[in-house]
C-alpha positions as CSV (number, residue, x, y, z in Angstrom):
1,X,3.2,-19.8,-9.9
2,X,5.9,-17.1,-9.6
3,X,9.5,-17.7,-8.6
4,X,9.5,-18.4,-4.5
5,X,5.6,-18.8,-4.3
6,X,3.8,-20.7,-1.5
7,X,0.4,-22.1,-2.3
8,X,-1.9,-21.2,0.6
9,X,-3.9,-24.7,1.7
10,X,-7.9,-24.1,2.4
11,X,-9.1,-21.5,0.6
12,X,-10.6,-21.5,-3.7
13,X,-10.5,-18.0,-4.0
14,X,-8.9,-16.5,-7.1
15,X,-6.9,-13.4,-6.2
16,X,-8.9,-11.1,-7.9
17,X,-11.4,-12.1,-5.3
18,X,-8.9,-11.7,-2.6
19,X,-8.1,-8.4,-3.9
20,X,-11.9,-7.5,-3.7
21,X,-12.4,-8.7,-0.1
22,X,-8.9,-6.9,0.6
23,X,-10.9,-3.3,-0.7
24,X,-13.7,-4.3,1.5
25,X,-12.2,-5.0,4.6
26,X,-9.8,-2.1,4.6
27,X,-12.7,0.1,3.3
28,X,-14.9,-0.8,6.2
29,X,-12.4,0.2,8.6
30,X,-11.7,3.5,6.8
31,X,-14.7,4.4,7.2
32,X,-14.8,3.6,11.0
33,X,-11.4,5.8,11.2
34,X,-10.0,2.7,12.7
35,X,-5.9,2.4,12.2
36,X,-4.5,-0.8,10.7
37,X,-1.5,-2.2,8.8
38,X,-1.3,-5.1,6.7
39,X,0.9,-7.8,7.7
40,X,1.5,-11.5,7.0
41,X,1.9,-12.9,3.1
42,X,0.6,-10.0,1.3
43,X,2.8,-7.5,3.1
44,X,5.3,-9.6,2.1
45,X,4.5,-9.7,-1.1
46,X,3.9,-6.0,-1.6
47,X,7.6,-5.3,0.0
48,X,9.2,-7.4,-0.6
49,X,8.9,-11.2,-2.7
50,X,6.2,-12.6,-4.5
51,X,4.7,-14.9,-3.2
52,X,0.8,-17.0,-3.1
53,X,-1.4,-16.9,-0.4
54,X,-5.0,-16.2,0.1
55,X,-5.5,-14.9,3.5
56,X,-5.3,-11.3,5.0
57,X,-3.5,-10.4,8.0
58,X,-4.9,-7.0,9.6
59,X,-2.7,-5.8,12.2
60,X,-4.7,-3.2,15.1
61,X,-4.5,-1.8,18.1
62,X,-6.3,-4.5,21.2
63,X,-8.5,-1.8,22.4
64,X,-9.5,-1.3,18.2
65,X,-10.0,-4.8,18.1
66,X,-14.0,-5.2,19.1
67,X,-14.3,-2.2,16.9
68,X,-12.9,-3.8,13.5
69,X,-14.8,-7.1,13.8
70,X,-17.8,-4.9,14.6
71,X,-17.3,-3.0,11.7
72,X,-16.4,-6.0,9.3
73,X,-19.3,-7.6,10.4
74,X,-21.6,-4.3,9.1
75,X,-19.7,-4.7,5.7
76,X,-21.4,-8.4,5.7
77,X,-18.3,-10.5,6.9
78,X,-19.1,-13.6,8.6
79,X,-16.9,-12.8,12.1
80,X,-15.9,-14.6,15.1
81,X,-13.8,-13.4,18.8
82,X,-11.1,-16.7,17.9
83,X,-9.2,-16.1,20.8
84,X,-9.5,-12.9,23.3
85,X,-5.7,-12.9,23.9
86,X,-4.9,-12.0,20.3
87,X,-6.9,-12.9,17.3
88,X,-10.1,-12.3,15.8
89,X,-11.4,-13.5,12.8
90,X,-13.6,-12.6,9.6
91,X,-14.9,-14.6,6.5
92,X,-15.9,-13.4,3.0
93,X,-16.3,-15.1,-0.3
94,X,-13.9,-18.3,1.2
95,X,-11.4,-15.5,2.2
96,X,-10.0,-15.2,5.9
97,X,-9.6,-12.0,7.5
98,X,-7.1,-12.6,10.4
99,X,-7.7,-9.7,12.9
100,X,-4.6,-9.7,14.6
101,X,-3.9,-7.3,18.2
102,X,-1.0,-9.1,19.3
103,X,2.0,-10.7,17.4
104,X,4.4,-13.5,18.4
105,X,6.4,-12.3,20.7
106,X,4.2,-9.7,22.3
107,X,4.7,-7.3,20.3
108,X,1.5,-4.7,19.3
109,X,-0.2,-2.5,17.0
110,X,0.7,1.0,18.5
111,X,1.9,5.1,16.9
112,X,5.3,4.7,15.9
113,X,4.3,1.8,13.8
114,X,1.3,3.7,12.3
115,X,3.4,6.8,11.8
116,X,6.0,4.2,9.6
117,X,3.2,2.4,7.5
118,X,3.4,3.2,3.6
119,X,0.1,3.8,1.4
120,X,1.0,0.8,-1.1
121,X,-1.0,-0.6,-4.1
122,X,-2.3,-4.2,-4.2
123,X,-4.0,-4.8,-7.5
124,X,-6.5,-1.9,-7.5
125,X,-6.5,-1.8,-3.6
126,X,-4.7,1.3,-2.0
127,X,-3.4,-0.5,1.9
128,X,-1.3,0.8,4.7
129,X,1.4,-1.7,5.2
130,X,3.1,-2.1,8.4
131,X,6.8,-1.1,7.8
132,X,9.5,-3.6,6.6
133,X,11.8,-3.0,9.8
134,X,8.9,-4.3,12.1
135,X,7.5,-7.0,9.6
136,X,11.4,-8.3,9.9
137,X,11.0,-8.6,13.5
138,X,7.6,-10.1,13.6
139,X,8.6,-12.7,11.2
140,X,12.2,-13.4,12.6
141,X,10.0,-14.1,16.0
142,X,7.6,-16.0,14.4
143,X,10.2,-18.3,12.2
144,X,9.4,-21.9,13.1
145,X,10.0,-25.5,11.5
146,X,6.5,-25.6,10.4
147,X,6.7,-22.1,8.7
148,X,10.2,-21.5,7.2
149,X,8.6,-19.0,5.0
150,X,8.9,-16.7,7.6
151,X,12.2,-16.3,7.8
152,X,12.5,-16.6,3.6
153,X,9.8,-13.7,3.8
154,X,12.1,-11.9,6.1
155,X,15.1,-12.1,3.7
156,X,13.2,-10.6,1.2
157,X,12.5,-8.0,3.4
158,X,16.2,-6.8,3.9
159,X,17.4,-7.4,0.4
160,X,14.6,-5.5,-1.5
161,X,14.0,-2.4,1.3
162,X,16.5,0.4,2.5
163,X,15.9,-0.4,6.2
164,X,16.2,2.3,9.3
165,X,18.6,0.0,11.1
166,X,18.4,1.5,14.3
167,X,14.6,1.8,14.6
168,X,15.2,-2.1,13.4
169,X,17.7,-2.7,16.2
170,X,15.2,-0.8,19.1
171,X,11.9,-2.6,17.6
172,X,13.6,-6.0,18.0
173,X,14.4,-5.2,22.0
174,X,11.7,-8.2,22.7
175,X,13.6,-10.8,20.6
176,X,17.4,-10.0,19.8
177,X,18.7,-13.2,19.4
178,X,15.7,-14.4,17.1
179,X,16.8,-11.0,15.3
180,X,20.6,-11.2,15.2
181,X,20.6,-14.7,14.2
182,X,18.7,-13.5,11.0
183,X,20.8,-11.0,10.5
184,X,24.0,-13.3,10.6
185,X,22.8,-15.5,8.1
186,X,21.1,-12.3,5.9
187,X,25.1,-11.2,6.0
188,X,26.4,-15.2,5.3
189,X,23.9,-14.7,2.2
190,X,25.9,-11.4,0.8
191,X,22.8,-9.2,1.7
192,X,23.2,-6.0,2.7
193,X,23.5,-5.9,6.6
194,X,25.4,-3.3,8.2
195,X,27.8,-4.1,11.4
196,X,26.2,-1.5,13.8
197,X,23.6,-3.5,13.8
198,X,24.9,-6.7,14.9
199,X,27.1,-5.3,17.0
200,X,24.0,-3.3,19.0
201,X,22.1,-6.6,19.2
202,X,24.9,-8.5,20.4
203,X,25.4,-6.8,22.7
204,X,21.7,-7.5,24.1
205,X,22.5,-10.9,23.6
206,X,26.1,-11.1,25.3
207,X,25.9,-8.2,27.7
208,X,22.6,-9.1,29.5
C-alpha cells in the first residue's frame, strides 16, 4: 500500500478494473457532451496524495444529472436515482459510480468550476478534475470524525498545488470557518498558506 493510503471497505475490484470503469463512465458522458469533474479519492489522488480507494466520484450539474445516469445506464451500468436531493448512483464490475449534483455544504457543479478543471491522466484514462481550490473547500466542509481523510486529503491539496487564493477565499463564502480553520492548522503544519487569505476569511468569520 503506498505511504498515507486508505483501503476502501466493499468493493474487490483491482484498480486496473477501476481504471477501466473510470474510461467507461467518463467516455459515456463524452459522448453525451455532458460536463463533469472528478472529485472524491481519485481527485485526490491525481492532485494531490496517494491514496487507495475504489470508488468514483462524478461531480455534474442537477439539471445534467437525469442525463448522466441515463447515459451510464446505455453504456451497461447498473444505475439507481439514491436520493433526488443530491446523489445518483451507478454500478459496474463491483465499482460505484457516485453521481454527485450537490456537495456538503450546498455547493454545485456550475461554469467557473468547469472553466478551472485540468485534463489529467489516471492510468491510461484522460479525466477532467475539478480544481484543487474547490476540492479544498468541498473537503474542508465535508471533514467529519468518521472521515478524517478529508481534511488529510485537503492538506495534500495545499502542499502539492500552487493555489489561486483568492478564487479559494470567494469559493469558500458558504463555509469560512470550516475553511479558515484548515488553513490555520495547514500554516501550524509549515505549509505554504499566505496571510491574505486568513485575513479575508476572518474577516467573514469576525465581521459577520
Amino acid at each position: 500500500m503506498l505511504p498515507g493510503a486508505v483501503p476502501h471497505e466493499g468493493s474487490t475490484a483491482s484498480p486496473d478494473v477501476v481504471a477501466e470503469v473510470l474510461a467507461e463512465a467518463v467516455g459515456a458522458l463524452d459522448r453525451r457532451e455532458i460536463a463533469y469533474a472528478l472529485m472524491g479519492g481519485l481527485a485526490s489522488s491525481l492532485l494531490g496524495r496517494p491514496r487507495c480507494t475504489s470508488d468514483i466520484d462524478l461531480f455534474v450539474a442537477p439539471e445534467a444529472a437525469p442525463r448522466a445516469l441515463a447515459a451510464l445506464a446505455e453504456a451497461g451500468f447498473e444505475t439507481e436515482r439514491t436520493n433526488p436531493h443530491w446523489l445518483y448512483k451507478a454500478f459496474r464490475r463491483d465499482v460505484l459510480v457516485d453521481l454527485i449534483f450537490k456537495s456538503c455544504g450546498d455547493i454545485y457543479f456550475d461554469e467557473r468550476m468547469l472553466a478551472r478543471t485540468r485534463l489529467l491522466r489516471h492510468r491510461d484514462v484522460e479525466v477532467r478534475v475539478l480544481p484543487p481550490e474547490d476540492l479544498v473547500v468541498i473537503k474542508a466542509i465535508a471533514h467529519d470524525e468518521e472521515t478524517p481523510r478529508h481534511w488529510h486529503d485537503a492538506l495534500s491539496l495545499i502542499s502539492s498545488n500552487s493555489l489561486d487564493w483568492p478564487y479559494l477565499v470567494e469559493r469558500a463564502r458558504k463555509a469560512p470557518a470550516r475553511v479558515l480553520s484548515l488553513l490555520l492548522y495547514a500554516r501550524s503544519l509549515g505549509l505554504c498558506v499566505p496571510a491574505d487569505p486568513l485575513r479575508a476569511l476572518g474577516g467573514s468569520v469576525f465581521d459577520a
